[in-house]
N, C-alpha and C positions, 0 to 999 in steps of 0.2 A: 834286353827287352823284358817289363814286366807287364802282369796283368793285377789288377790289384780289384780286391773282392772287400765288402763290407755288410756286415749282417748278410750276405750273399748277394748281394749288387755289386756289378760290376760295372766301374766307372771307367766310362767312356774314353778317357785320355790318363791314359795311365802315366804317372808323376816322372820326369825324366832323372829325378833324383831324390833320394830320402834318407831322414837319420834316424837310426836306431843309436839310442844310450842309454849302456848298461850302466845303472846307479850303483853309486859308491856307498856303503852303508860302515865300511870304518874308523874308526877314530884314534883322533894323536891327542898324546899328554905331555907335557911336559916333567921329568922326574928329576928331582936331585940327584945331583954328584952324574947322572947318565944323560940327562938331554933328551930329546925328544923321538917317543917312540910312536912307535903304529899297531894297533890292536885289530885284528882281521876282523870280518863281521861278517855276516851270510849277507850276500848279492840282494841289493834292492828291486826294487820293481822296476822296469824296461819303460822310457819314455822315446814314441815313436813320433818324429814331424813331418811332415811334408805337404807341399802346395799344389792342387789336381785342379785344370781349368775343365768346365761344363761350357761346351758349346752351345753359342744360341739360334746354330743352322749344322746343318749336318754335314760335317767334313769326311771325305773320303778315309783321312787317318781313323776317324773315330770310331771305337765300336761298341754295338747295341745288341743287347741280348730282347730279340722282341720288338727290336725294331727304334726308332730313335724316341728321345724323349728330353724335354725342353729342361734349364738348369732348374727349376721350381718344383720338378718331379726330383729331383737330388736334395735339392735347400730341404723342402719339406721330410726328407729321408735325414736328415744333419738333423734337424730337430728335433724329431721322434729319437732318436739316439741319446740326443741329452736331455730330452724332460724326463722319458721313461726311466731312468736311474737303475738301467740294469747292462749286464757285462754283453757282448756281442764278438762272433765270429772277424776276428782279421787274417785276410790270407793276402802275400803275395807270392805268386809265382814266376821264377825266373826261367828264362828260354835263350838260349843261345839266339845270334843273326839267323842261324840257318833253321830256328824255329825246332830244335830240339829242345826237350823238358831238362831243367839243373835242379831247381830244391825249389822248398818252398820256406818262407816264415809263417807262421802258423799257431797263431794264438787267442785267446781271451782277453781281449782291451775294453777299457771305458772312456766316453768321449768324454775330454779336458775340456776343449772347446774348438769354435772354430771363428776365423773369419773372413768374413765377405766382401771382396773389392772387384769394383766395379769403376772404369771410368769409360772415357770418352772413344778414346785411343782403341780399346778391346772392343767397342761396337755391341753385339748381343752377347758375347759372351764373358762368363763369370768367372770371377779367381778365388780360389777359396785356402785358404792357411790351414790347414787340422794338424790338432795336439790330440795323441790318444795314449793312452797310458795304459801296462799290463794289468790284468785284472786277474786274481788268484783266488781258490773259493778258499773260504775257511768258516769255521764253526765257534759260535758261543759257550762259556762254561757256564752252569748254573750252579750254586752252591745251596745247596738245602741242609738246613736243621734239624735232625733225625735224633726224638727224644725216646730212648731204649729204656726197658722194664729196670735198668735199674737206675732210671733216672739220672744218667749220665750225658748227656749230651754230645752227640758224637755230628765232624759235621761228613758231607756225603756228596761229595762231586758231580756230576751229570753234564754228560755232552747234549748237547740241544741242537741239532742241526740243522740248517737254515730250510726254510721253506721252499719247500719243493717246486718247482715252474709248473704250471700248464702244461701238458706234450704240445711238444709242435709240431704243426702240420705244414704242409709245402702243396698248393697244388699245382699240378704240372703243366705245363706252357709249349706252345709249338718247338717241336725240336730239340726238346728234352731227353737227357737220358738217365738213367738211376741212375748211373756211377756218376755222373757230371752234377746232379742234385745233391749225392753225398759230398761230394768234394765240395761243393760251394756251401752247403748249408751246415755241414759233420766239419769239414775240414779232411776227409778222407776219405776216399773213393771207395776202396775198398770194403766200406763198408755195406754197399748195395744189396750182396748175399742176405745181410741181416737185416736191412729193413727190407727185402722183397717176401720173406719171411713172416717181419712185421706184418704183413696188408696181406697177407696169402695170393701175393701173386708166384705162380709156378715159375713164368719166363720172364727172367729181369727184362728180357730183351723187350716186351710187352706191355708197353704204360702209354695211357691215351689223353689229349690233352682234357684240362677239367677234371680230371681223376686227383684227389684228395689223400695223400699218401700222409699216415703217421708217422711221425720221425724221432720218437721217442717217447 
């Protein structure tokens, strides 16, 4: 049984299967008189697939965080993912039959793409294809030209590190709890202590819905 979260949306029918693949980033040569060798290479970036239907009535299986909401409230969420050109929270969490917690994956993706099937057969409801791919931060070098009194030209490295986001904020919705907002929005629960900190609230246990929590 999984639950599968996006930017912190959690879609409705969670995927009955998916693939995770670890990219290959080694390479083989061929060498005289030895034949063909394999040279190791640091782990590429992680390309995730799998296929999630949005119901276009609300099935017993399905579940809504807030109550149901038609597949065009999802499409238009698929969209905003790949124009904005920025990385987003992927979780899925696994649960035993008997609805115990096992792990979770738990990463930084960007959306490859997705697509949209629709026919006759499926009635109101949508079929969607998504390719998302790990997404790693990293940082630019800049190289500056630093001409010193004795007219020597030396040159002078600097890290430049990428611009900063906007904090993000979360506001809270009927039936919310901190630790359930870090989990979906952090990727960690546990982090509740620190943002209740963040907002000065005293009792985590204590958040009303419409209240505006900073989340970093």
């Amino acid at each position: 049984m999984y639950s599968f979260y996006m930017d912190g949306i959690l879609l409705p029918v969670p995927p009955s299967q998916f693939t995770v693949k670890i990219n290959n980033k080694n390479k083989t040569y061929d060498l005289i008189n030895l034949g063909e060798i394999n040279v190791l290479k640091m782990v590429g970036l992680t390309d995730i697939d799998f296929e999630v239907l949005l119901p276009g009535v609300k099935y017993p299986f399905a579940v809504y965080e807030g109550g149901f909401k038609e597949p065009s409230f999802y499409l238009a969420k698929f969209e905003q993912l790949k124009v904005n050109q920025k990385p987003f929270q992927f979780i899925v969490s696994r649960f035993s039959p008997a609805g115990e917690y096992l792990f979770d994956t738990n990463m930084q993706v960007g959306m490859e793409s997705y697509t949209i099937k629709e026919s006759a057969e499926n009635g109101q409801d949508i079929l969607v294809s998504i390719k998302l791919k790990q997404y790693k931060e990293y940082a630019t070098k800049v190289l500056k030209i630093v001409k010193q009194n004795t007219a020597i030209a030396a040159a002078k490295v600097e890290t430049q590190r990428l611009a900063k986001e906007p904090a993000k904020t979360y506001t809270v919705k009927a039936g919310d709890t901190l630790w359930a907002i870090c989990k979906k929005q952090l990727g960690n629960g546990d982090k509740y202590k620190e943002i209740a900190a963040l907002n000065g609230i005293k009792n985590p246990n204590l958040i009303y819905p419409g209240q505006v929590l900073k989340l970093g």
